[in-house]
N, C-alpha and C positions, 0 to 999 in steps of 0.2 A: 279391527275386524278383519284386517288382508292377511294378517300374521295370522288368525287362526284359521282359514282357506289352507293353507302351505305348509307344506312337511319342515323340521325343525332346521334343516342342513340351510333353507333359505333367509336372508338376512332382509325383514320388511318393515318399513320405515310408514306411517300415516300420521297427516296433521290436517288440522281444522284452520279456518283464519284468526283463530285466537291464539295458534301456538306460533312460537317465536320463526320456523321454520317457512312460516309465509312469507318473510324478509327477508328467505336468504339472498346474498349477493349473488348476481353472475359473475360467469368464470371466461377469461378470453375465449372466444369462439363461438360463446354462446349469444352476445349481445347482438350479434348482428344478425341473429335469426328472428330478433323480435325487435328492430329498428323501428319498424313502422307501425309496432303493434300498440293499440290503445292499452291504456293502465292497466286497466282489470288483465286483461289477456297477459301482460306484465310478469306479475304478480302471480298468477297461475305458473307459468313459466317456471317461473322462479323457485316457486316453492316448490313445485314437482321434482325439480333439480335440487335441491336442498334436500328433500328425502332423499334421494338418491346417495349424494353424497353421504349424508350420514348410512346409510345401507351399506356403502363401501367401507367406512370405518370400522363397520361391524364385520365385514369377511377382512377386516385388516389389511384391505387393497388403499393405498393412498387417496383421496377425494382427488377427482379433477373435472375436466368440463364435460358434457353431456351433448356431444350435438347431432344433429339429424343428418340419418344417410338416405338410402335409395327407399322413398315412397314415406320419407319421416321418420322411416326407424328409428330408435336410439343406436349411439353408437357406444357399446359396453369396454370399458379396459381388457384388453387380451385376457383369456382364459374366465371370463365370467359372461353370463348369461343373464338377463333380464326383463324386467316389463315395468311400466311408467301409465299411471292414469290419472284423469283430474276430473272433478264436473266442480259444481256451482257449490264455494264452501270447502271442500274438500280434496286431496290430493293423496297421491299413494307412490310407493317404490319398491320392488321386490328385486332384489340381487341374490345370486346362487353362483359358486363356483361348478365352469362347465364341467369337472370331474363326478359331480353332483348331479348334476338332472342335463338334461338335452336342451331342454327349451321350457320356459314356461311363457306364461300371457295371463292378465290383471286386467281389472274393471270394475268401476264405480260409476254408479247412474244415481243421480236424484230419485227418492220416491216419488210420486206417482205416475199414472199410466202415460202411454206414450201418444205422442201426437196423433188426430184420426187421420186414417188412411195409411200413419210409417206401418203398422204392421202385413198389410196387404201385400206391400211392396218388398216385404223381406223376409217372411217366414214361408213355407212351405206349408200347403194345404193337411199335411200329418200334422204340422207342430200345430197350427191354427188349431185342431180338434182336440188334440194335447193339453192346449193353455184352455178351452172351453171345460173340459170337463176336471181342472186341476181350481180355476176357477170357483165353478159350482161345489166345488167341497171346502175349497180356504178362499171364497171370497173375500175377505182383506189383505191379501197379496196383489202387487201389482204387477202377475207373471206374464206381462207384453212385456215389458218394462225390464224386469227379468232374461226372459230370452234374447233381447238384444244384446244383454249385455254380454250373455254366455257366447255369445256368435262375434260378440269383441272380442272375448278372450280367445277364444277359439285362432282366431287369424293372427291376434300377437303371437300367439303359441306357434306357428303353421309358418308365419313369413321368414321368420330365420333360418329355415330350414329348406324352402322351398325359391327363395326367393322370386317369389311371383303372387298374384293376386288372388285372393277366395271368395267369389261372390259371397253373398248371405246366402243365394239356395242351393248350394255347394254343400251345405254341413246340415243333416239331421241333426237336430239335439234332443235330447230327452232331459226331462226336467223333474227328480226325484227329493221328494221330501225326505226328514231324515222322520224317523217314527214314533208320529204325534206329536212332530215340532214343525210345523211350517214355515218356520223362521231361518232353516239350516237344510241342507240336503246336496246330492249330488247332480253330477251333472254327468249326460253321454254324449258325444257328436261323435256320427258314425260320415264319415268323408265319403262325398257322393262325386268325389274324381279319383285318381292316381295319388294314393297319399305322399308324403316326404318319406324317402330313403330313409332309415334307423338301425343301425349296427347292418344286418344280411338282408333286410328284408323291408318291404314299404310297411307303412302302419294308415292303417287305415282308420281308426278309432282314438279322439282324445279323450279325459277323461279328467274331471277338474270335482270344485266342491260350489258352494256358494251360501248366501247370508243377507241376511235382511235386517239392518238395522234401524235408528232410529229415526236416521238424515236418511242415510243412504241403501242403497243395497250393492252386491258386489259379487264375482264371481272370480273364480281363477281355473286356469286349465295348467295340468302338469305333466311335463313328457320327461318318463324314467327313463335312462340310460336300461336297453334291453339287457334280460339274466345272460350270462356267459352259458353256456350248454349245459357244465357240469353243476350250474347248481339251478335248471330246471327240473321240475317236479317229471318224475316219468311213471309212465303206467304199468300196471303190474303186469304181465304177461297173463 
């Protein structure tokens, strides 16, 4: 489901706890980031890094260890970009070489709706009215549920680039169906601070897709390396 979120040049790896990738090993560096962590947490671990790895074999970069920088990052092989997520059951990896895309960010939440009271505390009184009247027309979508996730992707996309923090009401999102499929559509966060620097200019605006499957749902946000001048579109006189 994350491969089809993401433009072709990206290499995305997803597995369930039935495929062999939930056992992968760790790799030096990595064990000692989950020393004390109970099994299950393990296991998660592991197999997120094991997508990984295989994502790397697919841009043809050598597999090696995956381990956490400033605030958990992932830490990617020189010249590649990425995003890493897991919930209950499932796990995902999305690698791009950075001559390919700038930044992207991934996300998978379990269906259904979201704890009461998480959404008061993280969306914004616009998206609140957003997700009510998106609601009342595809009520079996779980678009709380949804919007978090997009606001996940959103800040994976945003940290490597910014190196600093994005609250949740920091970022508009708009949450579009794609037409007459509630199961598929896009996504907009319009940055309600100082966006990250991009080629000459801040960027204000991400722009990702997202999907509702059958376990899960998921979102991704993707930031294109900006058009060179000469091959922006210009206006006729």
């Amino acid at each position: 489901m994350i491969e089809e979120l993401l433009p072709e040049s990206v290499a995305a790896v997803e597995a369930h706890t039935d495929d062999p990738l939930w056992d992968s090993p760790l790799f030096p560096g990595e064990e000692a980031l989950v020393a004390r962590a109970v099994p299950k947490r393990r296991r998660e671990f592991a197999a997120v890094r094991g997508c990984a790895r295989s994502a790397m074999e697919k841009l043809g970069v050598p597999p090696q260890a995956v381990v956490s920088g400033e605030r958990g990052a992932p830490q990617w092989p020189a010249g590649v970009v990425g995003s890493m997520t897991h919930c209950a059951g499932y796990c995902a990896a999305a690698l791009v070489r950075a001559t390919d895309l700038v930044s992207l960010g991934i996300d998978a939440e379990p269906l259904g709706a979201l704890p009461e009271g998480v959404g008061a505390s993280v969306f914004l009184p616009v998206e609140s009215a957003r997700l009510d009247r998106l609601a009342a027309r595809w009520p079996g979508v779980h678009w709380d549920r949804l919007l978090f996730s997009a606001k996940e992707s959103v800040y994976k996309a945003w940290f490597p680039l910014t190196r600093k923090w994005l609250d949740f009401s920091e970022a508009d999102i708009t949450l579009r169906p794609d037409t007459g499929d509630a199961s598929r559509g896009t996504l907009r966060a319009e940055l309600l601070v100082p966006g990250p620097l991009v080629g000459a200019g801040r960027l204000q605006v991400f722009e990702g897709r997202w999907a509702v499957g059958d376990q899960v749902l998921a979102t991704s946000v993707v930031i294109p390396h900006p058009a060179a001048p000469e091959d922006r579109a210009t206006t006729p006189a």
